[in-house]
N, CA, C and O atoms as CSV, one atom per row, in Angstrom:
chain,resi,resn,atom,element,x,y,z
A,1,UNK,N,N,0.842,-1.180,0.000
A,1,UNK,CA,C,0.000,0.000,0.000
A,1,UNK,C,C,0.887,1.242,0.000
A,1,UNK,O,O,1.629,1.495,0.949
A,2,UNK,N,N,0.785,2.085,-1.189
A,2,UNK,CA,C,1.854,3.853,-1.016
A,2,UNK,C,C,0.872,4.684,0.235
A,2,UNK,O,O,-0.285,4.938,0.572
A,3,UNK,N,N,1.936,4.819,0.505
A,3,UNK,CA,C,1.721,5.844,1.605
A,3,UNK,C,C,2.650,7.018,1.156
A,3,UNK,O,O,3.708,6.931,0.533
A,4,UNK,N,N,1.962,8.220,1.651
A,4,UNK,CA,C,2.683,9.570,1.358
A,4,UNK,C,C,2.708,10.609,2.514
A,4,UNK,O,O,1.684,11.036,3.047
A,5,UNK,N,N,3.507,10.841,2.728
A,5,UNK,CA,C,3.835,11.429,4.042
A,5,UNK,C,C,4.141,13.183,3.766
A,5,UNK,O,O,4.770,13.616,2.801
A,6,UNK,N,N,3.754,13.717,4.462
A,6,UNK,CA,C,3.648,15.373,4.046
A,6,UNK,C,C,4.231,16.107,5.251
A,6,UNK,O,O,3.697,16.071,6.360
A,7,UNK,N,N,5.438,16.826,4.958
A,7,UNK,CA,C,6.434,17.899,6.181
A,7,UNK,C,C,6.656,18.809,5.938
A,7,UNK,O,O,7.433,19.296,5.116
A,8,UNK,N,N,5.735,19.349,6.901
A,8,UNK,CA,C,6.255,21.041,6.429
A,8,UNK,C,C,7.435,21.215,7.847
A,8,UNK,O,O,7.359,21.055,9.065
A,9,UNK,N,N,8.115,21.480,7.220
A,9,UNK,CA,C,9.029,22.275,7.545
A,9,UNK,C,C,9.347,23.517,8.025
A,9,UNK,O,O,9.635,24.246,7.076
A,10,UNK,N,N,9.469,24.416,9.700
A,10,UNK,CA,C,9.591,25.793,9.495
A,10,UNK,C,C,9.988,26.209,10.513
A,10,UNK,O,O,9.581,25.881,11.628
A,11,UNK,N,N,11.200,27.319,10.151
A,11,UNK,CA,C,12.084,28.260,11.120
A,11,UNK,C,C,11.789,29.459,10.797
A,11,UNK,O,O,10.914,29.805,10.004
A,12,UNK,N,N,12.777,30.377,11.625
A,12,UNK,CA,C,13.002,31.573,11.534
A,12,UNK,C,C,13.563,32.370,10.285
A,12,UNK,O,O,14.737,32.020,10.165
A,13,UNK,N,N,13.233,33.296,9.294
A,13,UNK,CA,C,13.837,33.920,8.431
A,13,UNK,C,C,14.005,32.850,7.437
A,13,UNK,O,O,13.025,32.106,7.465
A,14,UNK,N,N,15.069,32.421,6.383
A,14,UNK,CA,C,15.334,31.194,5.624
A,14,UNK,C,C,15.662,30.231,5.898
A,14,UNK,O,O,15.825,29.389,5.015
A,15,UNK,N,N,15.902,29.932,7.223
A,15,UNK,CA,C,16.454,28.960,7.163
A,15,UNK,C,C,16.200,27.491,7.301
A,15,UNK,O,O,17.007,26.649,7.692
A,16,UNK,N,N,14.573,27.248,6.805
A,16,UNK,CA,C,14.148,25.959,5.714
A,16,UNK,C,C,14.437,25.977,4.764
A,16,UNK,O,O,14.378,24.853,4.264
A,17,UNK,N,N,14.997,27.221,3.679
A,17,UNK,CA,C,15.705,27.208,3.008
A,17,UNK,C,C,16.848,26.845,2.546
A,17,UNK,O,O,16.993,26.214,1.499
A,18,UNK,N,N,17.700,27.195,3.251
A,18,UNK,CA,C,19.059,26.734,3.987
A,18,UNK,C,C,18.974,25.301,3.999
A,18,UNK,O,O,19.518,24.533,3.205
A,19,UNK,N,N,18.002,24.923,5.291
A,19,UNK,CA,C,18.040,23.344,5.530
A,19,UNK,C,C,18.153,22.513,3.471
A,19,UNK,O,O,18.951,21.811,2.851
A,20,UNK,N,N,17.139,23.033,3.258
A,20,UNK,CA,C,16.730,22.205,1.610
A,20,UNK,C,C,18.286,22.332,1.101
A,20,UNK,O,O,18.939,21.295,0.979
A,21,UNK,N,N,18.972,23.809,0.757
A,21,UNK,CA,C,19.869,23.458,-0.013
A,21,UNK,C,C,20.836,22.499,0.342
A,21,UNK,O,O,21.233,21.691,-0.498
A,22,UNK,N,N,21.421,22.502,1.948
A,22,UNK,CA,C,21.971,21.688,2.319
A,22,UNK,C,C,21.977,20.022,2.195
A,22,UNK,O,O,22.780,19.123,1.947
A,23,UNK,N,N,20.687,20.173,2.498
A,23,UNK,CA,C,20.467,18.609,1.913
A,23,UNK,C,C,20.605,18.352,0.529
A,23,UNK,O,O,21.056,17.252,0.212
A,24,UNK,N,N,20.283,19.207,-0.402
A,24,UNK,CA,C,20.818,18.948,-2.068
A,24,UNK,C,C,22.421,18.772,-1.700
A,24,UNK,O,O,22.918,17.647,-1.641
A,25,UNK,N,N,23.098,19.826,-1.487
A,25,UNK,CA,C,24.778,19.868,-1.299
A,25,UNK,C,C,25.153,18.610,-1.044
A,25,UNK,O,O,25.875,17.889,-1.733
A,26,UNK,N,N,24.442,18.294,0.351
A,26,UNK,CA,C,24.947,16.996,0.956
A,26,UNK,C,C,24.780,15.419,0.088
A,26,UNK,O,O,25.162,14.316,0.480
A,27,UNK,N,N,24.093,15.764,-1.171
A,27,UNK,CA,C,24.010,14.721,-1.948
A,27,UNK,C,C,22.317,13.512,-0.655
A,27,UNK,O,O,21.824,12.441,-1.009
A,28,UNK,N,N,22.051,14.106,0.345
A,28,UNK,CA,C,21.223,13.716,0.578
A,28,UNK,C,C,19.626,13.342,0.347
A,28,UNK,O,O,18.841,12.501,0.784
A,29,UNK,N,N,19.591,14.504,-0.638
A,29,UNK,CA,C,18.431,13.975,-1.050
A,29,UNK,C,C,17.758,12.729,-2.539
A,29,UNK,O,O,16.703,12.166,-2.832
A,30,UNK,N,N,19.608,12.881,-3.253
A,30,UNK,CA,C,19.450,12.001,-4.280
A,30,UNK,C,C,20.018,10.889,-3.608
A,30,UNK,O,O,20.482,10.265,-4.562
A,31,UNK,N,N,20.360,10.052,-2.314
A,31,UNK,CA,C,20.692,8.957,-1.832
A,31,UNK,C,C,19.014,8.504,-0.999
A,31,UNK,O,O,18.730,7.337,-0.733
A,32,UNK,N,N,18.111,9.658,-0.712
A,32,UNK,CA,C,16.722,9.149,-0.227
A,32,UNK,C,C,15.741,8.835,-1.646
A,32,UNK,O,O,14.918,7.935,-1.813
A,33,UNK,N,N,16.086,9.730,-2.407
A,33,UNK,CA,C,15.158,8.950,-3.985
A,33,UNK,C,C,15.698,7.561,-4.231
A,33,UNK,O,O,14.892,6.638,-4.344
A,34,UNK,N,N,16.908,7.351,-4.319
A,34,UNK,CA,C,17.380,6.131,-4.441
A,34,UNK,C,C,17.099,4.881,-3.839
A,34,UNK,O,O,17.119,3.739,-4.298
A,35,UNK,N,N,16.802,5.383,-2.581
A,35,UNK,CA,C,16.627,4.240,-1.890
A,35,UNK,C,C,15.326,3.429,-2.229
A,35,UNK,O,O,14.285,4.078,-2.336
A,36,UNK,N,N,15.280,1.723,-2.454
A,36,UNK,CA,C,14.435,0.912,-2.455
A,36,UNK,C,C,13.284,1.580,-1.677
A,36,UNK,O,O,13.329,1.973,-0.511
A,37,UNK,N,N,11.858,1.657,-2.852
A,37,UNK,CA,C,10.644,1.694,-1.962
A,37,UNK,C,C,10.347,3.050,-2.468
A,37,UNK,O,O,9.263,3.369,-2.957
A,38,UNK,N,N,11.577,3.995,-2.296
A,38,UNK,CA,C,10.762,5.478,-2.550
A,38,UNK,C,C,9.904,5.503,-3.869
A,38,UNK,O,O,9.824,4.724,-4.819
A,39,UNK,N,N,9.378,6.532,-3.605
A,39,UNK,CA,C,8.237,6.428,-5.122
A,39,UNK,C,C,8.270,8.201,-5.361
A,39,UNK,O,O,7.751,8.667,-6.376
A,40,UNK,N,N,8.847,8.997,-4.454
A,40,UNK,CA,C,8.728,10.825,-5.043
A,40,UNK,C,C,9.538,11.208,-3.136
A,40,UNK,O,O,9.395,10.483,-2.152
A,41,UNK,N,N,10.142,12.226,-3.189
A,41,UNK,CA,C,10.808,12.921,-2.498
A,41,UNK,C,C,10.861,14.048,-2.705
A,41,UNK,O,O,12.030,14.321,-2.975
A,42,UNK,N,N,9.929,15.340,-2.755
A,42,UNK,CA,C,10.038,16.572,-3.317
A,42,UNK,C,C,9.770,17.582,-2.728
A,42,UNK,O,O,8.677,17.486,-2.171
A,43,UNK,N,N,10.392,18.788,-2.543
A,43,UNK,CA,C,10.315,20.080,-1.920
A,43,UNK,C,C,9.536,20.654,-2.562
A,43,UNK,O,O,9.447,20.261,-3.725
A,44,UNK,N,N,8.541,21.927,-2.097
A,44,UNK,CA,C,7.613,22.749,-2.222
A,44,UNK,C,C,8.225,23.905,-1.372
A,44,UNK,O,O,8.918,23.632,-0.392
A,45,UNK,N,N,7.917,25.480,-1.823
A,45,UNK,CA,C,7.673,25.826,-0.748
A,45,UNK,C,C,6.337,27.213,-1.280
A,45,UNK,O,O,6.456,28.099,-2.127
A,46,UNK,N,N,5.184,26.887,-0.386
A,46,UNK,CA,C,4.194,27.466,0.195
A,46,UNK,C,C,3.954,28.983,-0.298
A,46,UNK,O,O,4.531,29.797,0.423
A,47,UNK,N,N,3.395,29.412,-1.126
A,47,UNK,CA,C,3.102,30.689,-1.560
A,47,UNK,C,C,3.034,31.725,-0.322
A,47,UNK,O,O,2.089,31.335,0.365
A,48,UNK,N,N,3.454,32.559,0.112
A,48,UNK,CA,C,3.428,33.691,0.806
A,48,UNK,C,C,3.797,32.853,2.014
A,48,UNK,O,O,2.853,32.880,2.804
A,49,UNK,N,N,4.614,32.258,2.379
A,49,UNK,CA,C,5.001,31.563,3.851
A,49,UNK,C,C,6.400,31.419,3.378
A,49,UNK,O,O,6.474,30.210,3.157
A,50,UNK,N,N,7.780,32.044,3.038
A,50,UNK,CA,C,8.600,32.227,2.844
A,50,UNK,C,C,9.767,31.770,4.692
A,50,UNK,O,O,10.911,32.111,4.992
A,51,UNK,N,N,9.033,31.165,5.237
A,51,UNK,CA,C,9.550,30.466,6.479
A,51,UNK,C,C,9.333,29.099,7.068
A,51,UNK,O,O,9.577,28.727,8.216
A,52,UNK,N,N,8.638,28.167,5.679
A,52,UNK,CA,C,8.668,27.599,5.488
A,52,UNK,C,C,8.742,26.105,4.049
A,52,UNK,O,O,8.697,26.377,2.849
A,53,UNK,N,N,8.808,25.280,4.358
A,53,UNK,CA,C,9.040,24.347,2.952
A,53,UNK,C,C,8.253,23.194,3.551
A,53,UNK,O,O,8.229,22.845,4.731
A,54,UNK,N,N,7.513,22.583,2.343
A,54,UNK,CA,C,6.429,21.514,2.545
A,54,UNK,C,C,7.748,20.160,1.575
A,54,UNK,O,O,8.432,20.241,0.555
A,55,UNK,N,N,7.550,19.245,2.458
A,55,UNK,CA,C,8.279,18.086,1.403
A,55,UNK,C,C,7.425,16.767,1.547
A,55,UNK,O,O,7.314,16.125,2.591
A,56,UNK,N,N,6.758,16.422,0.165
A,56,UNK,CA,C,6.021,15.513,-0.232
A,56,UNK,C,C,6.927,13.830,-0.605
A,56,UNK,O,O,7.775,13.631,-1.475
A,57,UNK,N,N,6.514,13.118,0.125
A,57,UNK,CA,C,7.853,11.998,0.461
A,57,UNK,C,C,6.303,11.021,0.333
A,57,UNK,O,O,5.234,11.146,0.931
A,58,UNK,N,N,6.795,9.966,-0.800
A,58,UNK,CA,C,5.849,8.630,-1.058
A,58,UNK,C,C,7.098,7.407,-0.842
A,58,UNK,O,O,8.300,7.316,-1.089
A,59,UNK,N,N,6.192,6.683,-0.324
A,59,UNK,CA,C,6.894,4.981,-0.025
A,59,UNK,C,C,6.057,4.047,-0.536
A,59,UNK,O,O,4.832,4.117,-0.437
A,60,UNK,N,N,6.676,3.136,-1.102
A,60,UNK,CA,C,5.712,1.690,-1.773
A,60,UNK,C,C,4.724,0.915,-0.729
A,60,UNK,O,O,3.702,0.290,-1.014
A,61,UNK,N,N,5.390,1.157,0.745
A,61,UNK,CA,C,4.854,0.620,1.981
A,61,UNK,C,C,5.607,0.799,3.102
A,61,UNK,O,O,6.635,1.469,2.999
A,62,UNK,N,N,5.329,0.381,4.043
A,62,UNK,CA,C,5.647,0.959,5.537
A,62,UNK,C,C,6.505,0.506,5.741
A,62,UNK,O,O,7.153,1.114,6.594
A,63,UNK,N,N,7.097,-0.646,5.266
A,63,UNK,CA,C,8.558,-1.417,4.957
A,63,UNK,C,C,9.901,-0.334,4.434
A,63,UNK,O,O,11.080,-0.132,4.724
A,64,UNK,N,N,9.316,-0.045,3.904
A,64,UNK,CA,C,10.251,1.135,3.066
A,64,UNK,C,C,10.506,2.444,3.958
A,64,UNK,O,O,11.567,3.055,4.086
A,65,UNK,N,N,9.347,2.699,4.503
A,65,UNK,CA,C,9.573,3.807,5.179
A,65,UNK,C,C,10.475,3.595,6.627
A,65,UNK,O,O,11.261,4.381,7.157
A,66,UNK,N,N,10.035,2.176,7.072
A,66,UNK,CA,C,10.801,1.525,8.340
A,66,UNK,C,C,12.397,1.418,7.839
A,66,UNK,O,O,13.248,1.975,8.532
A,67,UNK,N,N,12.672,0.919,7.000
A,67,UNK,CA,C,14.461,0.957,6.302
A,67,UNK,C,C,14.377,1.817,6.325
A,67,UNK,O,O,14.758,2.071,7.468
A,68,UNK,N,N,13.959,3.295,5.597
A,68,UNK,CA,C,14.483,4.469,5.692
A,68,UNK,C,C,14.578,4.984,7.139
A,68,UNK,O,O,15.552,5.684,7.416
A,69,UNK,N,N,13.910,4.783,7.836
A,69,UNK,CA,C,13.994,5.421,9.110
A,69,UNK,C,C,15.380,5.103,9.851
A,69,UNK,O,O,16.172,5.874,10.394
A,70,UNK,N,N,15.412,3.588,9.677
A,70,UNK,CA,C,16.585,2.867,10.048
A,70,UNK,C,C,18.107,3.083,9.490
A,70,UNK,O,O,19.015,2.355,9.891
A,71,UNK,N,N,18.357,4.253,8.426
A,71,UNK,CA,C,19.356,4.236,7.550
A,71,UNK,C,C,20.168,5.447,8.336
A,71,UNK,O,O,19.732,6.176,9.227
A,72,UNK,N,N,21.406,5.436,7.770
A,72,UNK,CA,C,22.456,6.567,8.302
A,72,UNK,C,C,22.191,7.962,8.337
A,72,UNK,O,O,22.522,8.873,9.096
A,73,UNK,N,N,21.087,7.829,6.684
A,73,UNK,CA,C,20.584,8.834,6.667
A,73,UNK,C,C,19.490,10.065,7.685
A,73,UNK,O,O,19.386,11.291,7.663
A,74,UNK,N,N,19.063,9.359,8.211
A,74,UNK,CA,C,18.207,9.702,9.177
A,74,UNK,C,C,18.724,10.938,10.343
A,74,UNK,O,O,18.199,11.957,10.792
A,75,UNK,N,N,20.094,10.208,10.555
A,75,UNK,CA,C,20.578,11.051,11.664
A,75,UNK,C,C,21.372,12.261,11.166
A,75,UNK,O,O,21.587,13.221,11.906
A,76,UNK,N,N,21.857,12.195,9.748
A,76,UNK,CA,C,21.878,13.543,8.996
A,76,UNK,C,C,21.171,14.185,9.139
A,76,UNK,O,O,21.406,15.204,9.788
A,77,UNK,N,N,19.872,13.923,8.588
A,77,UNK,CA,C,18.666,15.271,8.526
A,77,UNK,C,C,18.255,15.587,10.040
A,77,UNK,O,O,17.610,16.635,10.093
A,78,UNK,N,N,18.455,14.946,11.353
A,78,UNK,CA,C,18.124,15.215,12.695
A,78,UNK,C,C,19.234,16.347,12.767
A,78,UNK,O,O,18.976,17.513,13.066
A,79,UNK,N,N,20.565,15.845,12.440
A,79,UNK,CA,C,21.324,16.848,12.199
A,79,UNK,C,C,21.646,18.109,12.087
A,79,UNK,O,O,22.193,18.892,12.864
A,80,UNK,N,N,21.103,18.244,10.663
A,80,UNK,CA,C,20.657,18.873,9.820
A,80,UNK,C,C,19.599,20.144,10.262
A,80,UNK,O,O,19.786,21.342,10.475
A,81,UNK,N,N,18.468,19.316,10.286
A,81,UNK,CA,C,16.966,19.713,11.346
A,81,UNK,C,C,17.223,20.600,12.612
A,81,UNK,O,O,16.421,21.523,12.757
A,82,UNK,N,N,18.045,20.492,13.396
A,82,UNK,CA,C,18.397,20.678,14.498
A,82,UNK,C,C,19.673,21.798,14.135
A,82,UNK,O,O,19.537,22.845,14.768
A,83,UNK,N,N,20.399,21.777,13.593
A,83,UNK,CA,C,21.420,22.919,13.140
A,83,UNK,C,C,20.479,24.183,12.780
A,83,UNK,O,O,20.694,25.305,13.238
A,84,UNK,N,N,19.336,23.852,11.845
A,84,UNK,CA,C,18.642,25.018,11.372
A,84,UNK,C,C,17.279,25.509,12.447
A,84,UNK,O,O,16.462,26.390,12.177
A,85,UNK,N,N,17.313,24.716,13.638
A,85,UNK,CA,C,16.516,24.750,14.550
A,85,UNK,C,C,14.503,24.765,13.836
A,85,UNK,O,O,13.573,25.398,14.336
A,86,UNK,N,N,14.477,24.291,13.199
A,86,UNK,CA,C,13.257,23.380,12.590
A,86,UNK,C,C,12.161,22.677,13.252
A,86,UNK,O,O,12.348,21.542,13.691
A,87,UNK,N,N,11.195,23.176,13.341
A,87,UNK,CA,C,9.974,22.981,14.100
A,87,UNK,C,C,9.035,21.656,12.896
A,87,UNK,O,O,9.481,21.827,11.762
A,88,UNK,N,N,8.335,20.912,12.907
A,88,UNK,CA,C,8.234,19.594,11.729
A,88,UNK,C,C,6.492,19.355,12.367
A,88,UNK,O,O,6.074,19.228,13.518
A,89,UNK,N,N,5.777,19.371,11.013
A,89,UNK,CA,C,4.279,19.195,11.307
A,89,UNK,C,C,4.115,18.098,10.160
A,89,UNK,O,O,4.210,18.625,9.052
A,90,UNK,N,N,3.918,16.867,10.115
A,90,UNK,CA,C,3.818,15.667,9.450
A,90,UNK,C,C,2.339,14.906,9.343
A,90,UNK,O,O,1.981,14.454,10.430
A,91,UNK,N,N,1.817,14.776,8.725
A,91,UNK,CA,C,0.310,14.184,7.856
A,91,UNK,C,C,1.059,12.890,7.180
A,91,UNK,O,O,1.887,13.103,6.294
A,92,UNK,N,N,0.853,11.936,7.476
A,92,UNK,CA,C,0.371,10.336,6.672
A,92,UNK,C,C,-0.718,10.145,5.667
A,92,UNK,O,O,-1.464,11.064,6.003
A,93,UNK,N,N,-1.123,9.742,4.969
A,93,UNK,CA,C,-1.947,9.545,4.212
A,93,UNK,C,C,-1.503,8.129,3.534
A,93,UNK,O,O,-0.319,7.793,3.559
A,94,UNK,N,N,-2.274,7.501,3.067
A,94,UNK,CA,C,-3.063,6.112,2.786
A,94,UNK,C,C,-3.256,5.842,1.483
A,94,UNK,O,O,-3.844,4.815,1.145
């Protein structure tokens, strides 16, 4: 069953901005498309909310999303998340 998971993302001034490019730089976000299971990994950001970024993330199944959770990657973007001091509002869908 795809499941699609929805994060908005949001700090102070740019720096969900910041966070996104970093994760491009870091080659992190083309090692989470890659990974078995993903099905879309994509940044948005929000017409007139310039303090935040929405990222639309699909998995083949909850399997997929459980390995990803479980990967190295993970503790990058906590990292990451936490460097840019990032507040995270997340929706599941079915």
């Amino acid at each position: 069953m795809k499941i699609t998971v929805n994060i908005i993302y949001s700090g102070k001034d740019t720096d969900a901005l910041h966070f996104i490019s970093e994760m491009l730089d870091k080659g992190v976000v083309d090692r989470i498309r890659a990974q078995a299971g993903n099905l879309r990994y994509d940044y948005f950001v929000p017409v007139g909310d310039d303090h935040s970024i929405l990222l639309i993330d699909e998995w083949e199944s909850q399997e997929a999303i459980d390995r990803h959770h479980q990967s190295d990657m993970m503790k990058e973007i906590a990292e990451l998340r936490q460097k840019y001091q990032l507040k995270m509002k997340v929706r599941r869908f079915l």
